[in-house]
C-alpha positions in Angstrom: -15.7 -30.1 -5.5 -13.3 -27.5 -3.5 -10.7 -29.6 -1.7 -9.1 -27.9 1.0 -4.9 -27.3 0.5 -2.8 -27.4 3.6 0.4 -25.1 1.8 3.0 -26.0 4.8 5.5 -28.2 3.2 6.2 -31.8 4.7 9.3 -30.8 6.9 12.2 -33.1 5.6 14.3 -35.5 7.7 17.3 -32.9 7.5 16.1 -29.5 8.2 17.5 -27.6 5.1 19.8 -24.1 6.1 17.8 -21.3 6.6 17.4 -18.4 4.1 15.6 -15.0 5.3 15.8 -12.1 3.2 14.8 -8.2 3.8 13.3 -6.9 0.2 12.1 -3.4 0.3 11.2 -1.1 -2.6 13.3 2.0 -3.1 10.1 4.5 -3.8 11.8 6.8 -0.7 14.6 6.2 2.4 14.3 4.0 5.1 11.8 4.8 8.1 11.1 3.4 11.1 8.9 0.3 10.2 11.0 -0.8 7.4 13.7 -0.9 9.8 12.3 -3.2 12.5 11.4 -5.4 9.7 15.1 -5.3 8.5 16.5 -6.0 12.7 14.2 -8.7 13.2 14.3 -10.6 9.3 18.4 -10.3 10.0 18.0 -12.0 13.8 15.9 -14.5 13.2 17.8 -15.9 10.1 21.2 -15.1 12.1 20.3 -16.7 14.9 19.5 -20.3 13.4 22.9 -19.7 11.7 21.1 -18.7 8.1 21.6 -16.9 5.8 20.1 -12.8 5.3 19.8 -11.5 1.7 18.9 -8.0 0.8 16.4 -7.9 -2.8 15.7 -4.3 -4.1 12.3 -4.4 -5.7 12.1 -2.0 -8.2 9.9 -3.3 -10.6 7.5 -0.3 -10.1 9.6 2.6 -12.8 7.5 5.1 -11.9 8.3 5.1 -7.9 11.5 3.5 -7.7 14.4 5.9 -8.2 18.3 4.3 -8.2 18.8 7.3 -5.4 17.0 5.4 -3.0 18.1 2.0 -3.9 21.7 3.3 -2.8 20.3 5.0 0.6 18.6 2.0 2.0 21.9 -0.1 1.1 24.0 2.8 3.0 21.8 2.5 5.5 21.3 -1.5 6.2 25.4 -1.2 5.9 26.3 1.4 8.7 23.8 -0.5 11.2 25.6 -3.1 10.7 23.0 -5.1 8.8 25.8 -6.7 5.8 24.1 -9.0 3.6 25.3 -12.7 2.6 25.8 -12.5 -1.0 25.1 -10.2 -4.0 22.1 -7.6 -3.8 19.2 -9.0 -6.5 17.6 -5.8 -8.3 13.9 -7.1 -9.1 14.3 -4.7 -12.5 17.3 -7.0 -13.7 15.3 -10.2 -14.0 11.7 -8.9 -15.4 12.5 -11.1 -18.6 12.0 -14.0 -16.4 9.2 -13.0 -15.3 7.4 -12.2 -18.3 8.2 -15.5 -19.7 6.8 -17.5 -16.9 3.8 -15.6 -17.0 3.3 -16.1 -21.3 4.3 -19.5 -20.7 3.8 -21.6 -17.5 0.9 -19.5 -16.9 -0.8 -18.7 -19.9 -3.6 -20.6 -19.5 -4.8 -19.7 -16.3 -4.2 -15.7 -17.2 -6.2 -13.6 -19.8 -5.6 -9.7 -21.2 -8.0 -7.1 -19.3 -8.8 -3.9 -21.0 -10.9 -2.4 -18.1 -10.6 0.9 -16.5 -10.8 1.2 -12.5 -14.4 3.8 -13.6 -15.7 0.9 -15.9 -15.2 -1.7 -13.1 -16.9 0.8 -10.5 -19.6 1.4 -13.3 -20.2 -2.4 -13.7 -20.2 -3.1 -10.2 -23.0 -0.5 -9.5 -24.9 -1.4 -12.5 -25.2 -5.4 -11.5 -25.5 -4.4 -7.6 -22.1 -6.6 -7.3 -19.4 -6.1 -4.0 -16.4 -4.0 -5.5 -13.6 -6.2 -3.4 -13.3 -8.1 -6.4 -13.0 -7.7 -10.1 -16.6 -9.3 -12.1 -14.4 -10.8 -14.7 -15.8 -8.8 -17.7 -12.8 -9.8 -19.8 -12.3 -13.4 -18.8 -13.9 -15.0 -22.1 -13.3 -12.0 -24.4 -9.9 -12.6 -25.7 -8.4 -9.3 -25.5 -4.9 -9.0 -26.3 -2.2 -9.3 -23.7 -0.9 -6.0 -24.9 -3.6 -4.7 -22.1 -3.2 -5.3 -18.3 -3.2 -9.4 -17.6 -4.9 -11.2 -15.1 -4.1 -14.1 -13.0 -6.9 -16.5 -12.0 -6.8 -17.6 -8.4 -8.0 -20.6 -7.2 -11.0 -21.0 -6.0 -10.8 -23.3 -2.5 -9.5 -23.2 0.8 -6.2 -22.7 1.3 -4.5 -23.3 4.9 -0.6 -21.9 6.2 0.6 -21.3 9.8 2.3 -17.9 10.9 4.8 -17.9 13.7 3.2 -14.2 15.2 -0.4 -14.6 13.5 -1.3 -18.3 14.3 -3.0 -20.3 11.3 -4.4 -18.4 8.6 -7.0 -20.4 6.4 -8.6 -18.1 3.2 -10.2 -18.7 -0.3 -7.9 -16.6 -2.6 -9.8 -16.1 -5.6 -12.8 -15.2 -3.3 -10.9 -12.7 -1.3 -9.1 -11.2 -4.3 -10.9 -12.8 -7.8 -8.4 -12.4 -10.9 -5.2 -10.4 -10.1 -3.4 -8.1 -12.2 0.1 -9.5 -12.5 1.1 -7.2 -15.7 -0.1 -3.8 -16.3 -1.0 -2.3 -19.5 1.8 -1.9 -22.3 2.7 1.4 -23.1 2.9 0.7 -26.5 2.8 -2.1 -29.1 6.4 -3.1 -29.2 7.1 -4.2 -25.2 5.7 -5.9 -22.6 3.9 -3.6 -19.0 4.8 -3.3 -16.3 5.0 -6.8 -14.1 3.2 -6.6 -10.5 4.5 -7.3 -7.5 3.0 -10.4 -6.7 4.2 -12.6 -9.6 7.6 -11.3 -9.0 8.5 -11.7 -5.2 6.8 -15.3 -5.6 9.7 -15.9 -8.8 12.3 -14.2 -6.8 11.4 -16.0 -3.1 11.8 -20.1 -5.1 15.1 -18.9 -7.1 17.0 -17.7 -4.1 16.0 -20.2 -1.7 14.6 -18.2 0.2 12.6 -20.5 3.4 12.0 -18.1 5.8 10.4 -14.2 5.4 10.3 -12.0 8.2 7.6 -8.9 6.3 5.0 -6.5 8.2 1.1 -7.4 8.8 0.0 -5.5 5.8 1.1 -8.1 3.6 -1.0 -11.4 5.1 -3.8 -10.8 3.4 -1.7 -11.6 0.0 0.6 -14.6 1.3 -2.1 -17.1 0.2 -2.2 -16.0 -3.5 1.4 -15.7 -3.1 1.5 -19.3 -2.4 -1.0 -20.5 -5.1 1.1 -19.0 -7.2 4.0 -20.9 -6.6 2.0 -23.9 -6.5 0.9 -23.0 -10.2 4.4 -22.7 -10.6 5.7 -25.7 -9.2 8.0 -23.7 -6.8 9.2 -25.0 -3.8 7.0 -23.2 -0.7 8.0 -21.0 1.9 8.9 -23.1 5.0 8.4 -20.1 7.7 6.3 -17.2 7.9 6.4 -14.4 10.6 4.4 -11.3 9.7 5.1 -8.5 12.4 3.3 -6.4 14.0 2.4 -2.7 12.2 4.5 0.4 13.5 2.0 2.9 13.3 2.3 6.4 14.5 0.1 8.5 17.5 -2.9 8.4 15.1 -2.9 4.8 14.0 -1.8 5.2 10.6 1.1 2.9 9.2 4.5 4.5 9.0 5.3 4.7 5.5 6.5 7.2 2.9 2.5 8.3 1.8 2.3 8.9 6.0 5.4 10.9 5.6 7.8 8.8 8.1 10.7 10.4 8.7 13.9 9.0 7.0 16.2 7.1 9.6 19.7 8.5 7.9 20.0 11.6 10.0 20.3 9.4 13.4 22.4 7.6 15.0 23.1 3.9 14.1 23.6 3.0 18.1 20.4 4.9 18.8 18.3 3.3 16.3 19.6 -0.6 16.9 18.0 0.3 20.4 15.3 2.2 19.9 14.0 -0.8 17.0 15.1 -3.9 19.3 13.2 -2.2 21.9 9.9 -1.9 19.6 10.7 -5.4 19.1 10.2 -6.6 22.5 13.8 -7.7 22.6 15.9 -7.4 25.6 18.4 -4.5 25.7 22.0 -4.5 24.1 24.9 -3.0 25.3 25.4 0.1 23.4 28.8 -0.9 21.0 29.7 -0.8 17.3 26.3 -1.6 15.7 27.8 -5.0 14.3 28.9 -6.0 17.9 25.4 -4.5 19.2 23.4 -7.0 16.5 25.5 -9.9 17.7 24.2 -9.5 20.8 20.6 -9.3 19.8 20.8 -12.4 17.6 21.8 -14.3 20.8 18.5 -13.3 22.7 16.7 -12.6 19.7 13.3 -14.3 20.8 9.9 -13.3 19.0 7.4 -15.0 21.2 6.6 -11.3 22.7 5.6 -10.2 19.0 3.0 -13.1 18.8 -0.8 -12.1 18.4 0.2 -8.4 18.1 -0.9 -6.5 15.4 0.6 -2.7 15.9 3.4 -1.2 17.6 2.5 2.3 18.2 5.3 4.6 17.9 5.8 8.5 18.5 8.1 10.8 16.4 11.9 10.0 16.1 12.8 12.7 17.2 10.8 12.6 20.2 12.3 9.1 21.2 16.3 9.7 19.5 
């Protein structure tokens, strides 16, 4: 029978320190949204006297370029945003990663030689919904030299969101079996490893307690955290998923929308401009590290809660 999981950790007598961290992927420059997400991860972890990491994930060699790794770090440093510790490059640890997933999970996880036109073709043919894949490989044995999938568990999962409220899903009915590692290129190394397995690795082995991410990623926190459970790794003790910063025509700033880089403006300009999308209460304008100081103090993200988009014009119309 399904039993229903409640993923919120028991909160210990001695609240541990807090660990926040700001993990973007370097597939362009910095925009808009990626900074507000950077401002408010930073304040909230600052302001409970926490620590901020900064995690480049670059897992994905066909979009991630070193160029860009190097931009967003010039970036988050001349706002003032400096990290607490080293920088962890996702593409440095993908050993790790493999061998969890060959070991620990083996036996929940099976190779997949489907196509995206043979799942559509299936799907059609057997009148099934195409949200999830019909698990045509799950008893065939294929070789994990092909893409490998992840089963999900299938019951209720429960987790509580600072800005959302409490989220309660099915994983493996919202997303069946995942991919976790795409297709080797060849016989003699391992594909590429997916997001989802990775930041769920990366999240336990720094510690990190408390992630500050956009909306968009919600819908995947509760596979996120059955994977960790599979894994035996400690859970995340505080979620806050922010509000969307979408432009004049609803669509999510991001490099496929073409948002404009933020490394042409001003550092004092931007802190302002993003604390005020925030909700925040104005800063004196100052060095940017004097200007985040200041916003840590009154950083308060009550006005964020229940809000799902932030609509924002050009920057140039607004810097």
């Amino acid at each position: 029978m399904p039993k229903p999981t409640l993923t919120s950790p028991a909160r210990p007598k001695a609240r541990t320190p807090v660990i926040g961290r700001f993990a973007p992927s370097p597939t362009g420059a910095l925009h808009l949204g990626s900074l507000l997400t950077a401002v408010a991860s930073y304040c909230a972890a600052k302001q409970v006297g926490g620590q901020w990491l900064v995690r480049i994930e670059d897992l994905d060699t066909d979009r991630c370029h070193n160029e860009y790794s190097a931009q967003i770090l010039r970036d988050l440093t001349r706002l003032g945003l400096h990290w607490d510790g080293e920088v962890r490059y996702q593409s440095a640890h993908t050993q790790t990663y493999h061998a969890l997933l060959d070991g620990k999970l083996r036996s929940i996880s099976y190779g997949c030689d489907c196509s995206r036109k043979s799942i559509r073709e299936f799907q059609h043919a057997h009148h099934l919904p195409e949200t999830r894949y019909p698990r045509c490989c799950l008893h065939a044995k294929r070789s994990r030299q092909h893409a490998v999938r992840l089963i999900l568990p299938n019951y209720t999962m429960v987790f509580y969101d600072h800005l959302q409220g409490v989220i309660v899903g099915n994983p493996q009915r919202e997303h069946g079996d995942i991919v976790v590692r795409r297709r080797a290129p060849h016989a003699k190394c391992l594909g590429m490893m997916n997001y989802m397995l990775a930041v769920v690795v990366d999240d336990a082995l720094q510690g990190v307690n408390q992630i500050v991410r956009g909306l968009d990623i919600l819908p995947l926190t509760l596979a996120q955290l059955a994977i960790a459970d599979y894994l035996d790794l400690p859970l995340v003790r505080d979620y806050y998923h922010l509000p969307l910063v979408v432009n004049a025509d609803g669509q999510k700033l991001s490099k496929q929308t073409l948002a404009e880089p933020i490394s042409h403006y001003p550092a004092d300009q931007l802190l302002i401009l993003a604390l005020k999308l925030l909700q925040q209460a104005p800063v004196a304008r100052d060095k940017p590290e004097h200007m985040l100081a200041q916003a840590v103090a009154q950083w308060d993200s009550r006005p964020l809660a229940g809000k799902q988009a932030l609509t924002c014009p050009p920057l140039a119309d607004l810097i």
